[in-house]
N, C-alpha and C positions, 0 to 999 in steps of 0.2 A: 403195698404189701398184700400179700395172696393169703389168705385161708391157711395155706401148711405152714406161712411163718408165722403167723400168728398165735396158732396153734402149740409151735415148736415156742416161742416166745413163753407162752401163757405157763406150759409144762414145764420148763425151767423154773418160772416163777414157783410153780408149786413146790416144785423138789428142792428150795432151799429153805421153806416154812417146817422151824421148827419143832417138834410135839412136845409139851413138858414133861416130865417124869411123873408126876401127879395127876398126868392127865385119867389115866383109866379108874383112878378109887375119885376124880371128883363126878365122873360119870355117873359109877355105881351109888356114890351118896345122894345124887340128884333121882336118880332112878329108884333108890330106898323111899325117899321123900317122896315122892309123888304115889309110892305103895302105903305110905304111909296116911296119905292124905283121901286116897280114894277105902281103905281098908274105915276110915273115920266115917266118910262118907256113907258104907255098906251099913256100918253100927247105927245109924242114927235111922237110914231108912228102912233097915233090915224088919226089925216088927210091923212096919207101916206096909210094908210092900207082899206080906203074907194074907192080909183081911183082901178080899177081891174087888170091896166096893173101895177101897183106899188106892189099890193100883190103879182104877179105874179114872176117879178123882185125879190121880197124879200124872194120868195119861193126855187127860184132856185137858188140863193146867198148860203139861207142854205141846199141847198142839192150838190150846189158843193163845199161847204166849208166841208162838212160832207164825200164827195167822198176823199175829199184833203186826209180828217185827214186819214181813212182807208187805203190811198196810202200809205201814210208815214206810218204806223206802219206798215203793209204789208212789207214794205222796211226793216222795222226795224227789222221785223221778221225774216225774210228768207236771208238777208245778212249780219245779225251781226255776 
């Protein structure tokens, strides 16, 4: 088989995959929920993130949470 049948194969395949009629509002409610969930998110750091020395704090929290994580796969790497 060549590339173009494959191709011609694969395209068939898709154009008999049917959409539900539900599909676009279960989109939208997945899409609400996660506005939902980072809007929670805003509220809770929202006063924390206005004082300078608290963004600061929370800057360096993720950058040595982020050094941590590189350590340990580094480890993982080189001594498995």
């Amino acid at each position: 088989m060549n590339h173009q049948e494959i191709f011609k194969t694969w395209k068939r395949h898709r154009e008999q995959i049917k959409v539900s009629h539900d599909f676009s509002a279960s989109v939208m409610a997945r899409i609400r929920e996660s506005r939902a969930t980072h809007r929670a998110w805003i509220s809770l750091l929202g006063p924390w993130a206005v004082r300078p020395w608290a963004r600061a704090a929370m800057i360096a929290m993720g950058v040595s949470i982020g050094l941590a994580r590189i350590v340990m796969t580094l480890q993982l790497v080189l001594f498995a």
